[in-house]
C-alpha positions in Angstrom: 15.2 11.5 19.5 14.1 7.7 20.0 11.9 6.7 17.3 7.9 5.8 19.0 6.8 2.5 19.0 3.4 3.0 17.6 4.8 2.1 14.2 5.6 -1.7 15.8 2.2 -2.3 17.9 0.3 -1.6 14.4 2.2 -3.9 12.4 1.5 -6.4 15.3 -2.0 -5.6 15.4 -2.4 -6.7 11.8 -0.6 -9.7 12.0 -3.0 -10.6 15.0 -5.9 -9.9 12.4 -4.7 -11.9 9.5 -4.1 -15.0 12.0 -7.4 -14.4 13.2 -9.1 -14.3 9.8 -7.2 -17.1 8.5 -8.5 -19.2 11.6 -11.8 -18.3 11.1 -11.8 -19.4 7.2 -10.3 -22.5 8.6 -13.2 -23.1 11.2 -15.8 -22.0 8.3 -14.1 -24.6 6.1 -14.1 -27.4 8.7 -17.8 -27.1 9.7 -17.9 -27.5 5.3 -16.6 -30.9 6.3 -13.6 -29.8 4.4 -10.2 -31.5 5.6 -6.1 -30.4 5.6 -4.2 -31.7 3.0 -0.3 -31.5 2.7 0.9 -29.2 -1.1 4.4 -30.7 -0.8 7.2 -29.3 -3.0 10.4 -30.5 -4.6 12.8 -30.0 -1.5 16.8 -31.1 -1.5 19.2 -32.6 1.0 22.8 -33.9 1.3 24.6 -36.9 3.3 22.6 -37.8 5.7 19.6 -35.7 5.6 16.9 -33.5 3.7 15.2 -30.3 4.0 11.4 -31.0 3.4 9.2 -28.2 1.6 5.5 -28.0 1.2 2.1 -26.5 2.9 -0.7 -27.5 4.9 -3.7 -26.5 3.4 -7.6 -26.5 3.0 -8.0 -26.7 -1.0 -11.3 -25.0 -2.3 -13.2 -27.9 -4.1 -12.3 -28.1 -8.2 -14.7 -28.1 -10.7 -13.8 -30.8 -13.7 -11.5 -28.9 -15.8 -11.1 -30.0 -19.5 -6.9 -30.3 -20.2 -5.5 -31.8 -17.3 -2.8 -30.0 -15.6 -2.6 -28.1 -18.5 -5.9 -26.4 -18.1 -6.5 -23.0 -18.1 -5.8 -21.3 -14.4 -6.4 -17.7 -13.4 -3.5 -16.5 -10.5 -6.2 -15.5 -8.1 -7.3 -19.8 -7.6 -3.3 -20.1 -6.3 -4.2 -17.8 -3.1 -8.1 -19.6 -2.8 -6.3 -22.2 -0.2 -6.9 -21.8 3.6 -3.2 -21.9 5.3 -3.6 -24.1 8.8 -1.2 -23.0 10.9 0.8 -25.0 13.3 -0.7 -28.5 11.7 0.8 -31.8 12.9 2.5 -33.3 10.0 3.6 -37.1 9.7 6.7 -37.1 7.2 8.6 -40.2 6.1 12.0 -40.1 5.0 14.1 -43.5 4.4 11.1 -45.5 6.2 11.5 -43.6 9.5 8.1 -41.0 10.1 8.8 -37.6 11.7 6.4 -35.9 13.7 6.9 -32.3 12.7 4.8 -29.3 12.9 4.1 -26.2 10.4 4.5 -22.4 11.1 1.8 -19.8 11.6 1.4 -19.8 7.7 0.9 -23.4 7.2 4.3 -23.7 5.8 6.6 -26.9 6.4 10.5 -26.4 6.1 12.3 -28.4 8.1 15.6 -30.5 8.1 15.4 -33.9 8.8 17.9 -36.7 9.1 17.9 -39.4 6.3 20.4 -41.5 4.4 19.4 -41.6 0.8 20.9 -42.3 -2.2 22.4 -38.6 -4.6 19.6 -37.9 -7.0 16.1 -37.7 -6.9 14.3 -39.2 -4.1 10.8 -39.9 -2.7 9.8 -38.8 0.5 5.7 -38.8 1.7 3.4 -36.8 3.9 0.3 -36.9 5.6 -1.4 -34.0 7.6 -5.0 -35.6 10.0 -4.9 -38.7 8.6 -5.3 -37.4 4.9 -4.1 -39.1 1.9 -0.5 -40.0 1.7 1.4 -37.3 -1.0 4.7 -38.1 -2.6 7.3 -35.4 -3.0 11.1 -35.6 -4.2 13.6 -34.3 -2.6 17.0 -34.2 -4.6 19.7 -35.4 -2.4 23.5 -33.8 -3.5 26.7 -36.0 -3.5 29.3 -35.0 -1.8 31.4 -35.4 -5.0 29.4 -32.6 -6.4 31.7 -29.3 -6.8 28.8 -27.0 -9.1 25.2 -26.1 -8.9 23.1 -23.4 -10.1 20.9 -21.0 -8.1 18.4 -18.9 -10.4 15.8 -16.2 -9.5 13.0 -16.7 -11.5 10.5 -13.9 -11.8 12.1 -11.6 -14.7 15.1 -14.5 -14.9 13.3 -17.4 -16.2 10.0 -16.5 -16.5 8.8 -12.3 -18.0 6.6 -11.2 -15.0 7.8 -7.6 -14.3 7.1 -8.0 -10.4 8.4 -5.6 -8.7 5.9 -3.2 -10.3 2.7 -3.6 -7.5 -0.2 -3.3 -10.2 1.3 -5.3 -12.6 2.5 -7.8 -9.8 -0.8 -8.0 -9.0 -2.3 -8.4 -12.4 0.3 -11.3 -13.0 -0.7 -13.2 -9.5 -4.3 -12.7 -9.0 -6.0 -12.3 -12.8 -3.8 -13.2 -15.7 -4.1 -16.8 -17.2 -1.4 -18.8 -16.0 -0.6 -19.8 -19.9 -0.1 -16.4 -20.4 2.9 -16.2 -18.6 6.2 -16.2 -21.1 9.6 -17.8 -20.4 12.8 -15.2 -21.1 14.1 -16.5 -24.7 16.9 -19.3 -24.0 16.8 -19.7 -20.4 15.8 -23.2 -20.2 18.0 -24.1 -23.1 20.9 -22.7 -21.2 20.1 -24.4 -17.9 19.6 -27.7 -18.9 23.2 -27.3 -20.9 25.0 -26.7 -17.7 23.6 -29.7 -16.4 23.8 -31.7 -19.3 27.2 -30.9 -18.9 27.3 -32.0 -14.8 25.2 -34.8 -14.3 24.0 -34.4 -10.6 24.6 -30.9 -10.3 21.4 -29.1 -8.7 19.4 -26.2 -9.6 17.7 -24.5 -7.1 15.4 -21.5 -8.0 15.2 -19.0 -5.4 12.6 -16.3 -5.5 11.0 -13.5 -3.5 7.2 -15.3 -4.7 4.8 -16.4 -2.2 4.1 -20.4 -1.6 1.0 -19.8 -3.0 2.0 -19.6 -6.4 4.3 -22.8 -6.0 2.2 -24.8 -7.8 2.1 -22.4 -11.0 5.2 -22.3 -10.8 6.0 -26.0 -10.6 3.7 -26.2 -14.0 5.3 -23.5 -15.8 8.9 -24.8 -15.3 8.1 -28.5 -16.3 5.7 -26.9 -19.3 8.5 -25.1 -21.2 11.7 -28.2 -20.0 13.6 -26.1 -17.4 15.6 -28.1 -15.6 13.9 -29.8 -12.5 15.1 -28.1 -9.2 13.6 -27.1 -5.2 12.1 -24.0 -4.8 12.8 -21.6 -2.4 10.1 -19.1 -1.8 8.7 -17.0 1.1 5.4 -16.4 2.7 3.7 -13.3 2.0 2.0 -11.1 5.1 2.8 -8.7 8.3 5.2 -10.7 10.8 5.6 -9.1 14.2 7.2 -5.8 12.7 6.9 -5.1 9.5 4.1 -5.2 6.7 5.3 -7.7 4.5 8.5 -10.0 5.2 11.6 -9.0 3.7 12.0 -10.9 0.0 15.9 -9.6 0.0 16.3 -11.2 3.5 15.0 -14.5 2.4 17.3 -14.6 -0.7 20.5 -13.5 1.4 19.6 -15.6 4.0 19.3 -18.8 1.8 22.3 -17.7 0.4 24.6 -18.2 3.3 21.9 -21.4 4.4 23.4 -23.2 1.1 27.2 -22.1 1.0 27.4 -23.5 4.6 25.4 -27.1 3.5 27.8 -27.6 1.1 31.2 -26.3 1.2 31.8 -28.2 -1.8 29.8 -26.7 -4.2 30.7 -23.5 -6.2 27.6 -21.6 -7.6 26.7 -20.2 -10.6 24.0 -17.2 -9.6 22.0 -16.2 -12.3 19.6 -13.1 -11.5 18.5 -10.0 -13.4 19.1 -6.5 -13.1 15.2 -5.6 -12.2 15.2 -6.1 -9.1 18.6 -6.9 -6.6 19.9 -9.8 -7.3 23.1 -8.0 -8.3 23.5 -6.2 -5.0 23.0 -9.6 -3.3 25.1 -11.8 -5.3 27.6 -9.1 -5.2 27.4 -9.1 -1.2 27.6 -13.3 -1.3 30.5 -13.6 -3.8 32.6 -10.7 -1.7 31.5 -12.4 1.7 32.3 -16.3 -0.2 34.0 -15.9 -3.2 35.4 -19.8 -2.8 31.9 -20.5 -3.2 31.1 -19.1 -6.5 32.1 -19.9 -9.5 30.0 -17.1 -11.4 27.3 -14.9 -12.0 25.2 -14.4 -14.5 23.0 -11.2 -14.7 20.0 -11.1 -17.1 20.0 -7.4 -18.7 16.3 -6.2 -18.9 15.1 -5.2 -21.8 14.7 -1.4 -21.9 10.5 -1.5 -21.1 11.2 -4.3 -18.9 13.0 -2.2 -17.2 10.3 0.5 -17.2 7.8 -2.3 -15.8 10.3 -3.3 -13.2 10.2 0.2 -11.5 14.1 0.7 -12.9 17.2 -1.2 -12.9 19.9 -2.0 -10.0 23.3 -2.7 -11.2 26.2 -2.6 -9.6 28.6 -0.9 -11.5 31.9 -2.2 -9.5 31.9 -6.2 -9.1 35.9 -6.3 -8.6 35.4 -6.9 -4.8 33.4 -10.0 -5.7 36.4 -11.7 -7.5 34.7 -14.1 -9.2 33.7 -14.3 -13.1 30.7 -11.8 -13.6 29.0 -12.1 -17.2 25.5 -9.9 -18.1 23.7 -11.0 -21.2 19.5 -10.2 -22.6 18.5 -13.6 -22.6 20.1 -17.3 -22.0 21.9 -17.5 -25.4 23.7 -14.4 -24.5 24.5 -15.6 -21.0 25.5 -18.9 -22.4 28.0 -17.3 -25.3 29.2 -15.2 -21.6 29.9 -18.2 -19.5 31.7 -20.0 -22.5 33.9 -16.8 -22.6 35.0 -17.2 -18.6 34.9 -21.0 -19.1 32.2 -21.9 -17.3 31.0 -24.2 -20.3 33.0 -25.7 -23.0 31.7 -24.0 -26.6 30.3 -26.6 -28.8 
């Protein structure tokens, strides 16, 4: 029997409804004589061009805040912002300015052509005339044969997401000093590339761009390495309730192995949620790609938190070295075993 399409016209309904109420917090905002501004995140690139990150928003107005960028912040401020959709954004790569324009969620990703040097570089943005913003983008030689891709919710940083209340709790209430980082993580990262100047991380997650900035300030806070984020915007689309966080990670998957064919990743994930299913699925669909993974073992009420764990028992069809460890130390000690990293 053919399945009714009720199910699809509903979801499509409320997508309607959020772009309607996001427009009218924009037109409430404007008559505030409140004005876009571009959030622009770390982004990457390769010979000849970069992919540029960041969002076009309406920032509430800050209060003076004692600490700096170290000040206390509660989650909910990070979802405050008004998204303007389809904004026209002036970007500036290598002293030529593109004319691009942002999604329905004010989101900018976009590829654009460039020559710049390997390493970090600096790129600007401007959204209605606003106030120039500086981003980096970190541009990958073509010499470069390794690079890291991390998760980071449960990987990096303790946050027990999948769980919806405590998900919640972590985005929209809890002090953003309150997160923790998982024991050795950062320490492990920046060995790897300590050991391979140039090599990029990228942390990919299933997180909303609205958190980006927390993010950002948590990472540099406790020295992980510096790296492009790759996150997802959070809301109905045209047929489903929320977009599809495993879809974004597969998908930016494959978008990487085919940028550079060169590189072979390390994957580092956790067992809370499925990044073993996916990089099990990448490193049996590229396995000239990879040159590891490395799972983070919950801890057995992280696990609880998490809503379970999802392990694949059988890597052999991924053929590539496949290490599982409780924090980075562990992984570390791992990768040294399978010669990822030389001991000390």
């Amino acid at each position: 029997m053919a399945s009714s399409p009720a199910p699809r016209k509903k979801i499509l309904w409320l997508a309607r409804l959020e772009r309607r109420f996001h427009s009218w917090r924009e037109r409430r905002a404007r008559a505030r004589g409140q004005r876009p501004t571009v959030a622009a995140y770390p982004g990457y690139g390769g010979d000849g061009w970069v992919r540029v990150l960041g969002r076009v928003l309406i920032a509430p107005k800050k209060r003076p805040a004692k600490g700096g960028e170290y000040a206390s912040v509660r989650g909910w401020r990070s979802f405050a912002s008004v998204p303007v959709a389809f904004a026209q954004v002036r970007v500036t790569v290598a002293g030529t300015t593109h004319e691009i324009v942002a999604d329905r969620g004010g989101v900018i990703d976009v590829e654009l052509p460039g020559a710049l040097e390997p390493g970090w570089q600096t790129i600007s943005m401007t959204v209605e005339g606003s106030e120039v913003i500086e981003t980096r983008v970190f541009v990958i030689s073509g010499d470069t044969d390794f690079g890291i891709i991390s998760d980071i919710d449960d990987t990096v940083m303790v946050t027990a997401l999948p769980r919806p209340f405590v998900a919640a709790w972590n985005s929209f209430v809890l002090d953003e000093h309150a997160r923790q980082p998982v024991p050795g993580m950062a320490v492990m990262l920046e060995r790897l590339t300590r050991d391979r100047p140039g090599s990029p991380v990228i942390y990919l997650s299933t997180g909303a761009w609205n958190v980006a900035p927390t993010v950002i300030r948590f990472l540099r806070r406790h020295v992980f390495p510096s790296g492009p984020m790759l996150l997802t915007d959070w809301g109905p689309t045209h047929d489903r309730w929320f977009r599809s966080g495993r879809d974004h990670k597969a998908e930016n998957l494959r978008r990487l192995a085919k940028e550079f064919p060169n590189v072979r990743w390390l994957l580092v994930g956790d067992d809370g949620q499925h990044d073993d299913a996916l990089y099990t699925a990448f490193a049996s669909e590229y396995p000239d790609r990879v040159r590891a993974v490395a799972i983070r073992r919950l801890s057995p009420a992280e696990a609880v938190l998490a809503g379970g764990r999802t392990a694949v028992n059988d890597h052999s069809a991924a053929q590539v070295p496949w290490v599982s460890g409780s924090d980075g130390a562990a992984l570390l000690d791992r990768l040294a075993d399978v010669g990822v990293i030389a001991r000390d």
